[in-house]
The first five atom37 places (N, CA, C, CB, O) and aatype in JSON, in Angstrom:
{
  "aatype": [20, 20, 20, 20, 20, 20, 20, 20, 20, 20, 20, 20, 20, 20, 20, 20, 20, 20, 20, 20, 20, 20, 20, 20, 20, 20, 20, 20, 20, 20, 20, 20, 20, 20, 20, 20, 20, 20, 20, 20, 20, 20, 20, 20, 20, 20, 20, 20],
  "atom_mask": [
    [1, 1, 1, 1, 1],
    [1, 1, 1, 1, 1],
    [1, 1, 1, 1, 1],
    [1, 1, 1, 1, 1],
    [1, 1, 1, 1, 1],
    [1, 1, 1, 1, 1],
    [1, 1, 1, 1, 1],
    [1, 1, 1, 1, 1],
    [1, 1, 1, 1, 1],
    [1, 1, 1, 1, 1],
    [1, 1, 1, 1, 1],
    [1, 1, 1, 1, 1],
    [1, 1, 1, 1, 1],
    [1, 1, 1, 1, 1],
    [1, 1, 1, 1, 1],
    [1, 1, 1, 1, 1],
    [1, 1, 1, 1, 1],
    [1, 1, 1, 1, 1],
    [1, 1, 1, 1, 1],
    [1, 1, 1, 1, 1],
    [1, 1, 1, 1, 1],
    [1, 1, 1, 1, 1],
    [1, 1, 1, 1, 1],
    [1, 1, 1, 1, 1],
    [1, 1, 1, 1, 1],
    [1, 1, 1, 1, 1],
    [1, 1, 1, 1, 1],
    [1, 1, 1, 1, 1],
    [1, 1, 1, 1, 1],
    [1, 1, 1, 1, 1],
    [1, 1, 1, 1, 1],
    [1, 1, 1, 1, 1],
    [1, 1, 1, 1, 1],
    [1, 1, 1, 1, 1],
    [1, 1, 1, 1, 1],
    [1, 1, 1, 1, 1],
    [1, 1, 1, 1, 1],
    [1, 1, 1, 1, 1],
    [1, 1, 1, 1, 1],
    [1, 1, 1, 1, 1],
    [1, 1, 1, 1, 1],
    [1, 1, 1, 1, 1],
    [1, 1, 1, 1, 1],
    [1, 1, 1, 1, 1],
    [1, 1, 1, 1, 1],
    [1, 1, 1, 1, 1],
    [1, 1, 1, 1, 1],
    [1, 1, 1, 1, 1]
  ],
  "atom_positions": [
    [[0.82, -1.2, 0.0], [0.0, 0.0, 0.0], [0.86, 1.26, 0.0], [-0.93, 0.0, 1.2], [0.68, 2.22, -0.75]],
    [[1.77, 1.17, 0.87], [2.44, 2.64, 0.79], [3.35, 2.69, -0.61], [3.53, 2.94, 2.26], [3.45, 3.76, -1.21]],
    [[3.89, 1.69, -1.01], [4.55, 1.75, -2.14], [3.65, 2.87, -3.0], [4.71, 0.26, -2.79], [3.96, 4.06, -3.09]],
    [[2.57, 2.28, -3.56], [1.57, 2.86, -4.21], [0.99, 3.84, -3.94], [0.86, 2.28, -4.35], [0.24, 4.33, -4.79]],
    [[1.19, 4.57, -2.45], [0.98, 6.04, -2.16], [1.99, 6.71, -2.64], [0.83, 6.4, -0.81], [1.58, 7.68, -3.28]],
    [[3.35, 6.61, -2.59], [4.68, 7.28, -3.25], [4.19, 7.13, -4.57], [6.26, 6.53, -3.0], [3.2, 7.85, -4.75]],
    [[4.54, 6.41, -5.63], [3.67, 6.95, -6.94], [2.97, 7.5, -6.96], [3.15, 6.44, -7.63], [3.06, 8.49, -7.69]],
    [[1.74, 7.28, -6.19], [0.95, 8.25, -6.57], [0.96, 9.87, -6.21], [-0.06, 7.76, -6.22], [0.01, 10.51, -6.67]],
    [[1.9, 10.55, -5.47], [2.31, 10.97, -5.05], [3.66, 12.05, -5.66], [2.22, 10.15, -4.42], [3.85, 13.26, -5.56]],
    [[4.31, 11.1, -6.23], [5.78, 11.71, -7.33], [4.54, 11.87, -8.65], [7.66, 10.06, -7.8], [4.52, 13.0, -9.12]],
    [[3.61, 10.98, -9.25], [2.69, 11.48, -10.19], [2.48, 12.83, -10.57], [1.67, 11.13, -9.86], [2.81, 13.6, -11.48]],
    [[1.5, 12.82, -9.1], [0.61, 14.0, -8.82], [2.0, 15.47, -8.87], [-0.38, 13.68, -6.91], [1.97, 16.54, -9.48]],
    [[2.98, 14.93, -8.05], [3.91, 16.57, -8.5], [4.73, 16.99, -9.49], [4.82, 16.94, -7.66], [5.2, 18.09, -9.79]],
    [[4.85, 15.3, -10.18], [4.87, 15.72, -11.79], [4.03, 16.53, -12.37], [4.71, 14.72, -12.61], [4.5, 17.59, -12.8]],
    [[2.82, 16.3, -12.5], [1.63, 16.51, -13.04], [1.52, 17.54, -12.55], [0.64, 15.71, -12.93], [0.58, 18.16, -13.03]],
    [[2.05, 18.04, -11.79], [1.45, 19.9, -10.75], [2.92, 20.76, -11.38], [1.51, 19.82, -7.93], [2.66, 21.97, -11.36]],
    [[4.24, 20.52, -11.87], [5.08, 20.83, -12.04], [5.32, 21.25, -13.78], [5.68, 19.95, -11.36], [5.77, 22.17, -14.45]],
    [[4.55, 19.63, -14.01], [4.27, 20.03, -15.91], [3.37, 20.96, -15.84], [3.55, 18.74, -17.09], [3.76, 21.91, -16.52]],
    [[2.24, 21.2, -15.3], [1.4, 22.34, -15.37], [1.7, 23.59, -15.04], [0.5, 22.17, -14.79], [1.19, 24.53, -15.64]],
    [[2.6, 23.75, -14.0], [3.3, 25.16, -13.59], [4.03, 25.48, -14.92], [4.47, 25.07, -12.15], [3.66, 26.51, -15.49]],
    [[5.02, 24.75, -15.51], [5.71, 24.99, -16.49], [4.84, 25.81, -17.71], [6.28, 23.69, -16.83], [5.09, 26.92, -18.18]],
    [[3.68, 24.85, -18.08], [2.44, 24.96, -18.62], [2.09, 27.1, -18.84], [1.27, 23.92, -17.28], [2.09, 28.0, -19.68]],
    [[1.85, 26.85, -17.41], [1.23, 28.21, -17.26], [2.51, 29.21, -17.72], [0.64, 28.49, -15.54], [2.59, 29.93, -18.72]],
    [[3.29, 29.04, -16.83], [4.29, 29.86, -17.46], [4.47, 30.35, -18.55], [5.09, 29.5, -17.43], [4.21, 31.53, -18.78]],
    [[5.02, 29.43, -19.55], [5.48, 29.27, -21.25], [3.72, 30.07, -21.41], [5.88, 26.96, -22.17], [3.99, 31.2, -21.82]],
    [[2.67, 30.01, -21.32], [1.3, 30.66, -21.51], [1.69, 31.89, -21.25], [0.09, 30.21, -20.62], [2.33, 32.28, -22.23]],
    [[1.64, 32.48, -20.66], [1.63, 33.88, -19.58], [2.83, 34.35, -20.28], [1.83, 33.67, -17.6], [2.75, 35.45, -20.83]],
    [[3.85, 33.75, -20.35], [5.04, 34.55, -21.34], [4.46, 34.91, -22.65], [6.42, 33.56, -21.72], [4.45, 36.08, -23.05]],
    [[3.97, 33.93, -23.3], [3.37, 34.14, -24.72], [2.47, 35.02, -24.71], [2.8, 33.04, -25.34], [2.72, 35.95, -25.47]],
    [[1.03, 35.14, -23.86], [0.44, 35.77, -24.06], [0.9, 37.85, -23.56], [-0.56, 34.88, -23.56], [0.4, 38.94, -23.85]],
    [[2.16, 37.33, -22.65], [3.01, 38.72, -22.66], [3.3, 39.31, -23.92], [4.35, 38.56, -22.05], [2.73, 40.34, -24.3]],
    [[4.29, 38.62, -24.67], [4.66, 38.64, -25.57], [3.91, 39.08, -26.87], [5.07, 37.73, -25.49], [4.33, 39.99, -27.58]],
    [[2.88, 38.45, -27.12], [1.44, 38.56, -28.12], [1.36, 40.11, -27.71], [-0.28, 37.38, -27.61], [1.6, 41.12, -28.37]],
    [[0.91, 39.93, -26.28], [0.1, 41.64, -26.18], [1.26, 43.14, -26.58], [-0.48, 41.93, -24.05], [0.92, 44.32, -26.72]],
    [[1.89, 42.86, -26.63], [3.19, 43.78, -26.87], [3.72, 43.87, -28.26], [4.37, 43.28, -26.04], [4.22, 44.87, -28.78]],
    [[3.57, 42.88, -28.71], [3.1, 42.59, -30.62], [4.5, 41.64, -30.56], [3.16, 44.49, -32.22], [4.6, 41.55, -31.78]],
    [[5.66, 40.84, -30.06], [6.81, 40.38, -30.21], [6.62, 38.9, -30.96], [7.48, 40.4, -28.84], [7.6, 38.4, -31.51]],
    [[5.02, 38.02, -30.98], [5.03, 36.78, -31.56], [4.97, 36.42, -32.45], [4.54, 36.24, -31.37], [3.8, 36.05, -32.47]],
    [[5.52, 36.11, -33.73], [6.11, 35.78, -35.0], [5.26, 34.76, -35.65], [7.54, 35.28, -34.86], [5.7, 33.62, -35.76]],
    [[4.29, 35.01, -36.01], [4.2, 33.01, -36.78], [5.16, 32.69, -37.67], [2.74, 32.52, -37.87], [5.77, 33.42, -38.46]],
    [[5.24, 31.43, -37.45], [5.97, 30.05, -37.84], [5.49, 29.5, -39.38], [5.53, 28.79, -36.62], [4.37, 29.0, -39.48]],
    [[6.13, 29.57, -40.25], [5.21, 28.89, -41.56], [5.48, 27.34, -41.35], [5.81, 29.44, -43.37], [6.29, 26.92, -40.52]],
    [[4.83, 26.64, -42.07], [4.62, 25.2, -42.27], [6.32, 24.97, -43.09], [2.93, 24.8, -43.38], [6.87, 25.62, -43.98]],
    [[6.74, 23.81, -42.35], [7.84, 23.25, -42.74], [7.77, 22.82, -43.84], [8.24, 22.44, -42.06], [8.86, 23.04, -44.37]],
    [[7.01, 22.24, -44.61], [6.98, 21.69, -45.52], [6.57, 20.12, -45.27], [8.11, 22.0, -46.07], [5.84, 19.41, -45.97]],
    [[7.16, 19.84, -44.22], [7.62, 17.94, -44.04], [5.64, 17.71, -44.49], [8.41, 17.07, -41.43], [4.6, 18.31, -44.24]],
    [[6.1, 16.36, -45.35], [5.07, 15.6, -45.39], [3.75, 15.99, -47.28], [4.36, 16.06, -43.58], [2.7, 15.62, -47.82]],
    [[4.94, 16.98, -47.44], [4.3, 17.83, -49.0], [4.15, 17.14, -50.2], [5.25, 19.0, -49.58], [3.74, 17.72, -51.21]]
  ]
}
């Protein structure tokens, strides 16, 4: 049982850590956007 509380556990602050990251990289971009600095990207080509 406790084994399986530690996973679940390192999971969950993965999962809370990818999402912090998440927000971040968001909140930069949408900084960025509002200030006019975001560039689109054209299509690579791959797959033409």
């Amino acid at each position: 049982m406790r084994l399986q509380t530690n996973y679940r556990i390192m999971a969950d602050n993965y999962l809370e850590r990818q999402y912090e990251i998440y927000e971040a990289r968001k909140a930069a971009w949408e900084k960025a956007k509002k200030q006019g600095k975001v560039r689109k990207t054209q299509n690579s080509g791959i797959g033409k």
